[in-house]
MMTF fields as JSON, N, C-alpha, C and O atoms, coordinates in Angstrom:
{
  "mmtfVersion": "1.0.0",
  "mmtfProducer": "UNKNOWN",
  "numBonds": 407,
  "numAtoms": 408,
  "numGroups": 102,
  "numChains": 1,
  "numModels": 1,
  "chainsPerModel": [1],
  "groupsPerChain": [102],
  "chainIdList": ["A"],
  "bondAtomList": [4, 2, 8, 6, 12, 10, 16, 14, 20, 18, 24, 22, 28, 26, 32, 30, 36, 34, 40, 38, 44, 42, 48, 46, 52, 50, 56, 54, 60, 58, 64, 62, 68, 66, 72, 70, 76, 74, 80, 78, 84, 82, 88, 86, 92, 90, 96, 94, 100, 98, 104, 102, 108, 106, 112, 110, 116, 114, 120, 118, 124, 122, 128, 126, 132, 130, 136, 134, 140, 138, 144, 142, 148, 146, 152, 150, 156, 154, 160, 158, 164, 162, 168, 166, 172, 170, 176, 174, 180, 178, 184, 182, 188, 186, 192, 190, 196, 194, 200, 198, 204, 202, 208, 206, 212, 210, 216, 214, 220, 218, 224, 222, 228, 226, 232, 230, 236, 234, 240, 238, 244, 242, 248, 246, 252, 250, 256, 254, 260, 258, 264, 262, 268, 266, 272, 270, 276, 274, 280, 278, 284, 282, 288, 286, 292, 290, 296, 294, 300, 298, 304, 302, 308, 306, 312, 310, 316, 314, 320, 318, 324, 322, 328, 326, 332, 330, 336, 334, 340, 338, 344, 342, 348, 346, 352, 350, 356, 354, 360, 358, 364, 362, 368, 366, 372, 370, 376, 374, 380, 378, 384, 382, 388, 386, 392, 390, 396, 394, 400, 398, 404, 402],
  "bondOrderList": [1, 1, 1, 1, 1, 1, 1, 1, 1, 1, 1, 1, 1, 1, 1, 1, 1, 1, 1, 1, 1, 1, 1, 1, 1, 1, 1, 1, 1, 1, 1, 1, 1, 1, 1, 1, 1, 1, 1, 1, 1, 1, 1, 1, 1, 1, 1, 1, 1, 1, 1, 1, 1, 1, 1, 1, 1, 1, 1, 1, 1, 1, 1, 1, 1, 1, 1, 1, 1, 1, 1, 1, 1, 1, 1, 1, 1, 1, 1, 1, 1, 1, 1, 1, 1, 1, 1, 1, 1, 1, 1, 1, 1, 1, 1, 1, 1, 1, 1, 1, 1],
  "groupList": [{"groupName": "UNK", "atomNameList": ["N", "CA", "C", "O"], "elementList": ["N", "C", "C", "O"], "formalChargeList": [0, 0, 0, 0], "bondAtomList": [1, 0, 2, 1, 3, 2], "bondOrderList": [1, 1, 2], "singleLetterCode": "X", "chemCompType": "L-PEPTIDE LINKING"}],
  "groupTypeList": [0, 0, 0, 0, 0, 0, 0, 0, 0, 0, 0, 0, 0, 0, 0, 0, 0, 0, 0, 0, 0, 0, 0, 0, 0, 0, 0, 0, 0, 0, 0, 0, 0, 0, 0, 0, 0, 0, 0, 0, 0, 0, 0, 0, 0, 0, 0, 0, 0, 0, 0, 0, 0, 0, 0, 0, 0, 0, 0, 0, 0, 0, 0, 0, 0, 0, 0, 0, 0, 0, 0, 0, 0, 0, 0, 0, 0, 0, 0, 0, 0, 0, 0, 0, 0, 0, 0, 0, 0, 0, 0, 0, 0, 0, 0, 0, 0, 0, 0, 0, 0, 0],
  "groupIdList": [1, 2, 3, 4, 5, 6, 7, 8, 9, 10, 11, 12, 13, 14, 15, 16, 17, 18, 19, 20, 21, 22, 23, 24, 25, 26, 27, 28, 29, 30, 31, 32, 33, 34, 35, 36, 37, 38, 39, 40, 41, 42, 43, 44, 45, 46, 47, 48, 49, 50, 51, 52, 53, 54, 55, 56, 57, 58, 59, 60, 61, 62, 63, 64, 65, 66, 67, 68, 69, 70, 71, 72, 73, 74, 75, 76, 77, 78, 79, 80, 81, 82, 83, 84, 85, 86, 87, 88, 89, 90, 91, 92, 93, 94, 95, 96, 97, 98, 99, 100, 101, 102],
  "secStructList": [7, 7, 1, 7, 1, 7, 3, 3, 3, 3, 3, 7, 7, 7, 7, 1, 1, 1, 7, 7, 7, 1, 4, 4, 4, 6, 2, 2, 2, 2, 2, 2, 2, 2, 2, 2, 2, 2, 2, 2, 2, 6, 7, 7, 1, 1, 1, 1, 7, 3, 3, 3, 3, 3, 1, 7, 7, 1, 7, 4, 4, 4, 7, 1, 3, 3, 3, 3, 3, 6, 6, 6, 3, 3, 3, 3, 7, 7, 1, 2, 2, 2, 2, 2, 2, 2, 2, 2, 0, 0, 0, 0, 0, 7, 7, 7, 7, 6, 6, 1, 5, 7],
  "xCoordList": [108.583, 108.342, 107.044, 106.646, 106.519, 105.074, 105.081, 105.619, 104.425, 104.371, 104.332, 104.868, 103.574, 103.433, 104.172, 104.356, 104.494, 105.469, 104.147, 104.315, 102.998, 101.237, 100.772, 101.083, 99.488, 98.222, 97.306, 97.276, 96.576, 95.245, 93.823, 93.497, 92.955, 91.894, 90.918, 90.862, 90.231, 89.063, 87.503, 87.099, 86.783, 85.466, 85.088, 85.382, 84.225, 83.066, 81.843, 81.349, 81.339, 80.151, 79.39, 79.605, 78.009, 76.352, 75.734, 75.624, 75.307, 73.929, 72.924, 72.769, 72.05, 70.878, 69.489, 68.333, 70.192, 69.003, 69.211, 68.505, 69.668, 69.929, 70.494, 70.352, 71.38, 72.142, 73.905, 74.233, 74.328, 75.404, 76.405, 76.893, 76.967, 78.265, 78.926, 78.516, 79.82, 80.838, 80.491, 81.092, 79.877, 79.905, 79.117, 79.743, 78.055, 77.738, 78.736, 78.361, 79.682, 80.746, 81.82, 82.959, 81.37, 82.573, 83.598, 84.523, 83.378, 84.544, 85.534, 86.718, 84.503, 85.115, 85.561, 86.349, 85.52, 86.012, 87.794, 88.955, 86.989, 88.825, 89.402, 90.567, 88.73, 89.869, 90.132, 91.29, 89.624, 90.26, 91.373, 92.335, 91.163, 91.951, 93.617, 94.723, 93.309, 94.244, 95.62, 96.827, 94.622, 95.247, 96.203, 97.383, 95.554, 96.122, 97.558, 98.527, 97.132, 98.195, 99.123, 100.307, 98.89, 100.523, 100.785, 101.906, 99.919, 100.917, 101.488, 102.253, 101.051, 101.578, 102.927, 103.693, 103.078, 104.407, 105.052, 106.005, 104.965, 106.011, 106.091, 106.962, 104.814, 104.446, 103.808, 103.923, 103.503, 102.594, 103.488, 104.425, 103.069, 103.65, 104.14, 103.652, 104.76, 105.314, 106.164, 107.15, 106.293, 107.433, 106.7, 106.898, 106.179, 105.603, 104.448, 104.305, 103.381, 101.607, 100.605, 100.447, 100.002, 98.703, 97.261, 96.92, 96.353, 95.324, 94.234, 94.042, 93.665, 92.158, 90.592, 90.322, 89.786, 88.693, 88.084, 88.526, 87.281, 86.731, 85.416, 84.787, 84.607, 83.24, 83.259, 84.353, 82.042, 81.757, 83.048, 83.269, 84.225, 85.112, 84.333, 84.811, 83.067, 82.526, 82.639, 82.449, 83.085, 83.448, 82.874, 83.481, 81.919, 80.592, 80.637, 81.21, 79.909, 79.794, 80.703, 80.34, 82.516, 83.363, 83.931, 84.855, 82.972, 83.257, 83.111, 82.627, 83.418, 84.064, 85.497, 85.993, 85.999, 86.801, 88.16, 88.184, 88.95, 90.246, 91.411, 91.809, 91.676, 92.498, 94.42, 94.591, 95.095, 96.481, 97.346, 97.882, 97.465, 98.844, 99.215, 98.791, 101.117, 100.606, 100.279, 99.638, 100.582, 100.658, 99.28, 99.157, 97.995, 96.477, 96.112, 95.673, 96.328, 96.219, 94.905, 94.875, 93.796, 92.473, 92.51, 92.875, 92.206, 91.649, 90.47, 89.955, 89.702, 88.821, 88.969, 90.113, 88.27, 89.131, 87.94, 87.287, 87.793, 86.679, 86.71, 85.821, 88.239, 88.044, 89.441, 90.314, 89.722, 90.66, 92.285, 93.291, 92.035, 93.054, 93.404, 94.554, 92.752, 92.904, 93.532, 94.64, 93.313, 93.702, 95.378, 96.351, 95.488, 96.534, 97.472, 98.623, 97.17, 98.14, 98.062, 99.087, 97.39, 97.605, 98.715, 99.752, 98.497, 99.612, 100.687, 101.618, 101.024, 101.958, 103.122, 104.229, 102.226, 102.736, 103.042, 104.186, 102.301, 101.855, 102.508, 103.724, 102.157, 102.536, 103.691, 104.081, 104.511, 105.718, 106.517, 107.629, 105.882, 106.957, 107.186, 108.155, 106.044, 105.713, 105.446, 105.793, 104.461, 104.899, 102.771, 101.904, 102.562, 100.683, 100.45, 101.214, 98.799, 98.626, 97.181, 96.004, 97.905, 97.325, 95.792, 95.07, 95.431, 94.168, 93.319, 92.44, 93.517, 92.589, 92.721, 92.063, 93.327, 93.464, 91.998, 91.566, 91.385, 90.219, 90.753, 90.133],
  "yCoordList": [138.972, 139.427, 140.236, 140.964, 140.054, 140.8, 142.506, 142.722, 143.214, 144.73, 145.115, 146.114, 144.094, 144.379, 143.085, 142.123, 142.955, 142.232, 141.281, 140.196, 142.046, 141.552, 142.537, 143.719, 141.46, 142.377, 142.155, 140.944, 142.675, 142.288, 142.879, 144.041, 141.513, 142.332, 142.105, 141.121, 143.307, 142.943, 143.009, 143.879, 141.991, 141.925, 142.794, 143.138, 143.459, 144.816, 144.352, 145.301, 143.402, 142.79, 142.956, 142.636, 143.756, 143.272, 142.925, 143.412, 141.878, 140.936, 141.66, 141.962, 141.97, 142.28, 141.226, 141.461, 140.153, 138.418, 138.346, 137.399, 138.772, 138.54, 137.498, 136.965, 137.033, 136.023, 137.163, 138.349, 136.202, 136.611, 137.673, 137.009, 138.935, 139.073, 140.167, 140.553, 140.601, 141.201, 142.845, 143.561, 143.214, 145.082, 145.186, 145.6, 144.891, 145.129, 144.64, 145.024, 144.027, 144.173, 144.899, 144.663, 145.967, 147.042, 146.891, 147.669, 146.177, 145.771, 146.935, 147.04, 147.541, 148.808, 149.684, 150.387, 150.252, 151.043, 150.441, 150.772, 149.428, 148.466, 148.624, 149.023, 148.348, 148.351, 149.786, 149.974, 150.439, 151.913, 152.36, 153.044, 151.91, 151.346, 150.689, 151.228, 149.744, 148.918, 149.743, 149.862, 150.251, 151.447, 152.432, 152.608, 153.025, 153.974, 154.047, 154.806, 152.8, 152.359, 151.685, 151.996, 150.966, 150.27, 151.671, 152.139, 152.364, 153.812, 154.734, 155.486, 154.807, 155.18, 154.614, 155.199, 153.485, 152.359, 152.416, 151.638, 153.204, 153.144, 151.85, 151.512, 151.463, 149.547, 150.157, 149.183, 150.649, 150.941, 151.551, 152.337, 151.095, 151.369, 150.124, 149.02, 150.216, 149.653, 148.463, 149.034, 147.145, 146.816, 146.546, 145.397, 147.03, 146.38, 146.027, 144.817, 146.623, 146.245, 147.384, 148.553, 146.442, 146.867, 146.651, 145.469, 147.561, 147.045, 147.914, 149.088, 146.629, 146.711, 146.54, 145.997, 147.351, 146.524, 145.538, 145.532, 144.831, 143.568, 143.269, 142.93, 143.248, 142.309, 141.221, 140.688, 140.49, 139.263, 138.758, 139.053, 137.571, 136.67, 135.123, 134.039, 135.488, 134.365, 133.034, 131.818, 134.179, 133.054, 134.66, 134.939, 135.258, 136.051, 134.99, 135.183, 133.932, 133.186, 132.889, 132.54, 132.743, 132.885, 134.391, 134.58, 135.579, 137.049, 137.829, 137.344, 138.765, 139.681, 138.578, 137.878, 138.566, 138.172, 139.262, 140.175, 138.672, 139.369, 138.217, 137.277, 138.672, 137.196, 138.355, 139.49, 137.539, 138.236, 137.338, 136.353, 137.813, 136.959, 137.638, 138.742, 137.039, 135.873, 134.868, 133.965, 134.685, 133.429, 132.484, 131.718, 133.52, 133.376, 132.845, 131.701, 133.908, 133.078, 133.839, 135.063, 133.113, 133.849, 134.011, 133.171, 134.897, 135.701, 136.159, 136.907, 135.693, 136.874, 137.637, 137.576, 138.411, 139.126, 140.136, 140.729, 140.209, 141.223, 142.948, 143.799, 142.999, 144.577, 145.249, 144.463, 145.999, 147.079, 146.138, 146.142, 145.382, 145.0, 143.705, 143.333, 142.956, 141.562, 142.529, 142.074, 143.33, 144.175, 144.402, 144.249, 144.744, 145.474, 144.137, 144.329, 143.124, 141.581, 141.401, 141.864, 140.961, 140.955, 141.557, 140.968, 142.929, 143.752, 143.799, 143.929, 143.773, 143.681, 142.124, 141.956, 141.531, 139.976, 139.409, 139.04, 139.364, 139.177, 140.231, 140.047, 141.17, 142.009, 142.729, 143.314, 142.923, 143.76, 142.398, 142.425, 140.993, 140.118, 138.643, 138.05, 138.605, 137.33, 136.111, 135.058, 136.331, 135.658, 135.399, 136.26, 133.869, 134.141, 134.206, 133.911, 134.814, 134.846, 133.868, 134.078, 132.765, 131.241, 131.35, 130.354, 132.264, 132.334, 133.322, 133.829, 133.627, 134.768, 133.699, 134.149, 132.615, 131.981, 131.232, 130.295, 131.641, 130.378, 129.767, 128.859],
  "zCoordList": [94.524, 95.879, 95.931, 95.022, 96.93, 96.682, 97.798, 98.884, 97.1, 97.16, 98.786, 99.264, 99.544, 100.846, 101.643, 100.896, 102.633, 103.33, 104.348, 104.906, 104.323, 105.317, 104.733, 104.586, 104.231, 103.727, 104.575, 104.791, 105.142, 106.097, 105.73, 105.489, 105.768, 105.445, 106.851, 107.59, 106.915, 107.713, 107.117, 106.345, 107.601, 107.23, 107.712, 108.857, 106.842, 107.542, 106.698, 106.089, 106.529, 105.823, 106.893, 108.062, 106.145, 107.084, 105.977, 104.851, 106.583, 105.686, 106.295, 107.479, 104.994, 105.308, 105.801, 106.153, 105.636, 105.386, 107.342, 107.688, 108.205, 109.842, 110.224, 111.325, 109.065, 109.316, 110.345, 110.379, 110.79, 111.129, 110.444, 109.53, 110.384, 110.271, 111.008, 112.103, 110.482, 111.373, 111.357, 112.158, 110.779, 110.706, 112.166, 113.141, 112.255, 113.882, 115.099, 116.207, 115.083, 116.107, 115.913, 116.317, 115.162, 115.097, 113.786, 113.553, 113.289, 112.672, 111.675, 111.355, 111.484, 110.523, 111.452, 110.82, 113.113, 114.079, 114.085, 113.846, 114.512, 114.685, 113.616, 113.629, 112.385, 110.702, 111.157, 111.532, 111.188, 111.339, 112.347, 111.996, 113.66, 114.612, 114.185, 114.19, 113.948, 113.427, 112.321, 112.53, 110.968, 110.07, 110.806, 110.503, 111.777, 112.305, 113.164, 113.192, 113.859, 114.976, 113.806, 113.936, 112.869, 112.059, 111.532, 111.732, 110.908, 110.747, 111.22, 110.616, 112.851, 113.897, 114.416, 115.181, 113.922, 114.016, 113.103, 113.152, 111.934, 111.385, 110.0, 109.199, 110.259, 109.607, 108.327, 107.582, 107.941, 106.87, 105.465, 105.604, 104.25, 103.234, 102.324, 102.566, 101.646, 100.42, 101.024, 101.489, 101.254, 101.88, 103.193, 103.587, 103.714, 105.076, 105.41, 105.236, 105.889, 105.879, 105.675, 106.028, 104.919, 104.626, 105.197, 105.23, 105.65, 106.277, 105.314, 104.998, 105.061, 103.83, 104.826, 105.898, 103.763, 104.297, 103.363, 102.214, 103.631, 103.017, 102.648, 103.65, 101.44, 101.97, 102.302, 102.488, 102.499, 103.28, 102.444, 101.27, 103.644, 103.863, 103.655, 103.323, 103.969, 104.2, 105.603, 105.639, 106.701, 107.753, 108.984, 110.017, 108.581, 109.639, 111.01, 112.082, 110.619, 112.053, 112.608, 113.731, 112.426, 113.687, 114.194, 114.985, 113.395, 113.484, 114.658, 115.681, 114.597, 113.483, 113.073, 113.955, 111.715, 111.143, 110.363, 109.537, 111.02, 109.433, 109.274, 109.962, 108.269, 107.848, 107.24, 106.794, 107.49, 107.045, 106.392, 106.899, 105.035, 104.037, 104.061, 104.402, 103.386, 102.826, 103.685, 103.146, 105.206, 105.593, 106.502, 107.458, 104.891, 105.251, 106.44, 106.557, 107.676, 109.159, 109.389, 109.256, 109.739, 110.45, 111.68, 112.503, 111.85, 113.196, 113.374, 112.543, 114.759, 115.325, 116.237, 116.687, 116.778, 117.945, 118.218, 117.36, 119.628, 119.946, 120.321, 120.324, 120.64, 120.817, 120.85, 120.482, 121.054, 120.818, 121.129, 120.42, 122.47, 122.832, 122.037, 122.274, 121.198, 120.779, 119.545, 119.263, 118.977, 117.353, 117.976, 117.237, 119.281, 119.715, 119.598, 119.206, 119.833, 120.158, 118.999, 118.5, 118.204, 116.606, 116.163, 115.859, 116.108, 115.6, 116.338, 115.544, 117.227, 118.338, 117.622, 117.11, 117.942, 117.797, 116.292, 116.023, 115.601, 114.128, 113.342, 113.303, 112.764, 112.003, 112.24, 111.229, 113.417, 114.177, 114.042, 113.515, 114.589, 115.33, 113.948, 113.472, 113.808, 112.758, 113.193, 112.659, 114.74, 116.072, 115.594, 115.74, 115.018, 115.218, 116.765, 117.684, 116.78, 118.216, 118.255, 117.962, 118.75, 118.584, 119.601, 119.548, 120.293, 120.908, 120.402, 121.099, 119.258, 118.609, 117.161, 116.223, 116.902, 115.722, 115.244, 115.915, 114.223, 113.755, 112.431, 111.876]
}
């Protein structure tokens, strides 16, 4: 059985080359975001979820990006409220949220 029940990572990669990625759309505000509110829920710990940060995922151009196993589902999502349906739906319910899905 594995240690966390959802691991999530979010990309916070900036390329320095001006190619695409995710740290200029916030991505590390929201990972922080995100942290707070599953521990605010009660979700966080041993047994339930984990929220990481990430270097480059390697998928910048459908970003900002985070991805969640085990059941490696990608997501992008642009702001406070798409993090909120994620977690809401996904991580609380086990429910993907098929319009934030890449």
């Amino acid at each position: 059985m594995s240690y966390f029940q959802r691991h999530v990572f979010f990309c916070c990669n900036q390329r320095e080359d001006g190619r695409e990625s995710c740290a200029p759309h916030g991505a590390a505000t929201l990972r922080d975001y995100a942290k707070s509110r599953v521990k605010a829920l009660g979700l966080s710990g041993a047994g339930q979820v984990r929220i990481n940060q990430a270097g480059c995922l390697d998928r910048c151009a459908l970003g900002p990006v985070m991805v969640v196993y085990p059941e490696a589902v990608w997501y992008t999502y642009v702001d406070q409220s798409d993090v909120d349906e994620i977690i809401d739906a996904h991580l609380q319910h086990g429910r993907v949220v098929e319009r934030l899905k890449i």
